[in-house]
C-alpha positions as a printed NumPy array, in Angstrom:
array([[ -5.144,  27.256,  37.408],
       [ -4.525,  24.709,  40.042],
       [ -9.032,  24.108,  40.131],
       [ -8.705,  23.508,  36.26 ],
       [ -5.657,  20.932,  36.746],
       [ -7.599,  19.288,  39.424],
       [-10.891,  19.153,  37.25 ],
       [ -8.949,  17.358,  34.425],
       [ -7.155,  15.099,  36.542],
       [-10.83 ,  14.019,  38.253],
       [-12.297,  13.693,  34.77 ],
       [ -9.445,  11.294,  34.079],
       [ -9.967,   9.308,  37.027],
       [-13.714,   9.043,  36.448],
       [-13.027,   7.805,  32.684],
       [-10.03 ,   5.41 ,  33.505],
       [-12.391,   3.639,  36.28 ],
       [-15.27 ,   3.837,  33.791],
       [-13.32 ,   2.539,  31.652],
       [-12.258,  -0.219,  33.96 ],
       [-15.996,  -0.635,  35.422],
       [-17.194,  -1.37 ,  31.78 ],
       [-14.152,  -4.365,  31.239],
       [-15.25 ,  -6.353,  33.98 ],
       [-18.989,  -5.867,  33.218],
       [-18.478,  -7.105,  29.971],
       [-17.865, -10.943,  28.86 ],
       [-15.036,  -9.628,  26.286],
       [-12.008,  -7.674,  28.107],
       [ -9.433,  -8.741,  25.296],
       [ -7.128,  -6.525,  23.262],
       [ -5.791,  -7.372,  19.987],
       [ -3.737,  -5.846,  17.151],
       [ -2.749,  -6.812,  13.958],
       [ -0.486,  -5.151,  11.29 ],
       [ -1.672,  -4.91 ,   8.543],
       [  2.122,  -3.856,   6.681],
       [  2.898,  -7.646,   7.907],
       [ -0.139,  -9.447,   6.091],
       [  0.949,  -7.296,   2.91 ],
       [  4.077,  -8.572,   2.994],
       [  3.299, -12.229,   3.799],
       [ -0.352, -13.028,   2.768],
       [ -0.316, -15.31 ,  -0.468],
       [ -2.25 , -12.022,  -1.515],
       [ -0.325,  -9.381,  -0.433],
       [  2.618, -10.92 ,  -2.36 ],
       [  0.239, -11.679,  -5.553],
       [ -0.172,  -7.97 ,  -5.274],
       [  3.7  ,  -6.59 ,  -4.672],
       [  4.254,  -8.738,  -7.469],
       [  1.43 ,  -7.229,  -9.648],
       [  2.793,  -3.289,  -8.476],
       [  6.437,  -4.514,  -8.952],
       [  5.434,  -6.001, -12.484],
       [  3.653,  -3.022, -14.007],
       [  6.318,  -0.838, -12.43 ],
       [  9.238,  -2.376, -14.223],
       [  6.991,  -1.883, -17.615],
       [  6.441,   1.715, -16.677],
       [ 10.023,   1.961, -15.987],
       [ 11.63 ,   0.097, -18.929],
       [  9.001,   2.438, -21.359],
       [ 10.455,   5.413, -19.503],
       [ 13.862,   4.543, -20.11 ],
       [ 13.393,   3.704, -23.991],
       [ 11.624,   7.487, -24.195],
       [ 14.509,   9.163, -22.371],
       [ 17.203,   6.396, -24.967],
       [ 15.196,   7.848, -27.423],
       [ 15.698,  11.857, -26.178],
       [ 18.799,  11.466, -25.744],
       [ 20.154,  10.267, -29.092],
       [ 18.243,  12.873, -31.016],
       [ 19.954,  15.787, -28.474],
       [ 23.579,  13.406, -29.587],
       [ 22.911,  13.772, -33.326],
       [ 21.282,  17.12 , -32.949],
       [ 24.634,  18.681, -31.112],
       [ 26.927,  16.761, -34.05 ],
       [ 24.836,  17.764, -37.028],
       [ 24.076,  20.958, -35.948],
       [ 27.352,  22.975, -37.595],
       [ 26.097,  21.672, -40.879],
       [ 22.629,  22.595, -40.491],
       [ 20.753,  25.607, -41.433],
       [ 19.03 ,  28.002, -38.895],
       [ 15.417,  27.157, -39.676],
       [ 16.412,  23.056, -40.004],
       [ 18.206,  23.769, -36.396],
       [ 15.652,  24.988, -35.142],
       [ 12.975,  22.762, -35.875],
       [ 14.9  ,  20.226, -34.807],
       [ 15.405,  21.694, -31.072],
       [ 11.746,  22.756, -31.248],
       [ 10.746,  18.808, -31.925],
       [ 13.392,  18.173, -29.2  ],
       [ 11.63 ,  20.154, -26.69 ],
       [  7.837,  18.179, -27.53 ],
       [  9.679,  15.249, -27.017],
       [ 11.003,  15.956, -23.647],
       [  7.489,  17.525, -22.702],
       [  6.133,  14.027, -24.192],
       [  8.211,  12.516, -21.621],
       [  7.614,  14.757, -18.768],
       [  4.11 ,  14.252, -19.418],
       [  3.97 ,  10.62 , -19.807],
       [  6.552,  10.404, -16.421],
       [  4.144,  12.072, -14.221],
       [  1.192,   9.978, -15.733],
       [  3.395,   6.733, -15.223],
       [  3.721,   8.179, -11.475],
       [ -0.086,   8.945, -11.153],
       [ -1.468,   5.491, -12.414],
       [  1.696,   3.689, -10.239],
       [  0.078,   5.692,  -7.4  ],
       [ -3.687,   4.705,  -8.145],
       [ -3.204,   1.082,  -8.812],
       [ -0.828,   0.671,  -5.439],
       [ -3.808,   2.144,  -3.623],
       [ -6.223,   0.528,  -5.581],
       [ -4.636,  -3.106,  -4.517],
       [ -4.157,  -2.514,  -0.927],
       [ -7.192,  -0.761,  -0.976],
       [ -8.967,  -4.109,  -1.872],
       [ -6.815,  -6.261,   0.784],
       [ -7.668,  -4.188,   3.508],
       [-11.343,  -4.313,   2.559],
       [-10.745,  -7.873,   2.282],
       [ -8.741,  -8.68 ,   5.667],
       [-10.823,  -6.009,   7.765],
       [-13.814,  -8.666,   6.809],
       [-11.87 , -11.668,   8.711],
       [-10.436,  -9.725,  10.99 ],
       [-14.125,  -8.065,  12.01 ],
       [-15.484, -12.758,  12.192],
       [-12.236, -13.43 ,  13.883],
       [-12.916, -10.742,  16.671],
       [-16.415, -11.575,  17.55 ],
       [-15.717, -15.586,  17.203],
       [-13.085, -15.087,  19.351],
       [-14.671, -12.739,  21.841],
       [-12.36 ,  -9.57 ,  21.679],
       [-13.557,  -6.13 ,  22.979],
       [-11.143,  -4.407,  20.401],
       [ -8.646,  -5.379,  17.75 ],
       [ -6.506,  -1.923,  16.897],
       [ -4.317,  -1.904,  13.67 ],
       [ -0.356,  -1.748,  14.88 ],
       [  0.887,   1.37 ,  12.978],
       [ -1.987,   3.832,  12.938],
       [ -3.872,   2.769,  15.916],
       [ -0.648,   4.213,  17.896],
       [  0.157,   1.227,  19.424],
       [  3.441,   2.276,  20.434],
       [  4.38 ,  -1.344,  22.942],
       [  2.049,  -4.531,  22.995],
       [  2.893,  -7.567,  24.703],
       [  3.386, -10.212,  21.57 ],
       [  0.751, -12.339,  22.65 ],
       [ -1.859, -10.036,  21.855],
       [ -0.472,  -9.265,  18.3  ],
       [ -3.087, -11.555,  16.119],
       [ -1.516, -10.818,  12.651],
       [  0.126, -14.38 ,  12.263],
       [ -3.858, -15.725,  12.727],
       [ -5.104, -12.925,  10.323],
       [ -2.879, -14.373,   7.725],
       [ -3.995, -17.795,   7.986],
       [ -7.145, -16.992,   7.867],
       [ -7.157, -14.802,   4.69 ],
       [ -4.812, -17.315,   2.99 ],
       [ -7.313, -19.709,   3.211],
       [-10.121, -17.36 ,   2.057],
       [ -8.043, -16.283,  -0.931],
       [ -7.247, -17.771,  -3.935],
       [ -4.325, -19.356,  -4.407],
       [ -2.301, -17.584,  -7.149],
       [  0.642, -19.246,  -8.772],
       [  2.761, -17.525, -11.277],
       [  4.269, -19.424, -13.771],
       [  7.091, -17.841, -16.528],
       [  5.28 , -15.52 , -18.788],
       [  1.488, -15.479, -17.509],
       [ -0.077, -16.367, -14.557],
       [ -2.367, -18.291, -13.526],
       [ -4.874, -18.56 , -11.004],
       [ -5.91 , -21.967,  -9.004],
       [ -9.025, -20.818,  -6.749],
       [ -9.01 , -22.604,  -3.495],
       [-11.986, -20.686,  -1.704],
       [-12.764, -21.169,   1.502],
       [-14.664, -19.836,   4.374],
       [-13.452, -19.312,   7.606]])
């Protein structure tokens, strides 16, 4: 037991000065991370976008709630009529009730599904998008690694290696500009390259 402890702890050793060997051999010894949840939230496109998800949300939402308006009175006038109806008209009623509510069901979990797919279709593109400039601005600027914040593990980094305010500059100015004015939008294309 104590042999196999020792072996790992020399195997350790051999990578963390291997590790260290291959730093100072290189030109590039510099760390960076970015996080990618900030340039969502403050890119020029990562707000485009939230407001794109947050617009066809509120649709999806304000449709839902018209269905289930709609459900709902029909149950109302079904429960007040229902003394004066007659068996069969009763229960065709409650039987057109219940395809309604499966209607909705249906539709809410498709509503869900396509929120899902376009959220991960939009940051989908950004992160194709940013993991471009982020790939020029680490070899222009000579970094050995650039690790994203959240899932690369990073669990402390000194704020002077967090690159993220840099990231967003650069993809601002790589985007286009979008401006969004009362009922459409529209879109003024500024391209640049970095």
């Amino acid at each position: 037991m104590k042999l196999r402890n020792g072996v790992q702890v020399l195997g350790i050793l051999i990578m963390v000065l291997g590790i260290s060997t291959v730093g100072f051999c290189t030109d590039s010894n510099r760390i960076g991370i970015i996080d990618f949840q900030k340039i969502l939230e403050l890119s020029n496109e990562g707000k485009a976008a939230q407001n794109e998800i947050n617009t066809q949300g509120k649709q999806m939402e304000t449709e839902l709630k018209d269905k289930g308006k709609e459900i709902d009175d029909l149950e109302k006038k079904l429960e007040r009529e229902s003394l004066v109806m007659s068996r069969e008209m009763r229960e065709e009623k409650q039987r057109d009730l219940r395809i309604k509510v499966g209607d909705y069901k249906a539709m809410q979990q498709k509503y869900m599904e396509d929120f899902k797919t376009l959220e991960a279709r939009v940051i989908s593109r950004i992160q194709k998008e940013v993991v471009g400039i982020i790939q020029d601005y680490g070899k222009k600027e000579n970094f050995m690694m650039i690790v994203e914040k959240r899932t690369g593990g990073v669990v402390y980094a000194q704020p002077a290696i967090d690159i993220t305010d840099a990231i967003i500059q650069l993809y601002n100015a790589s985007a286009p500009v979008k401006t969004d004015s009362g009922s459409g939008s529209k879109s003024t294309e500024t391209k640049k390259k970095p």
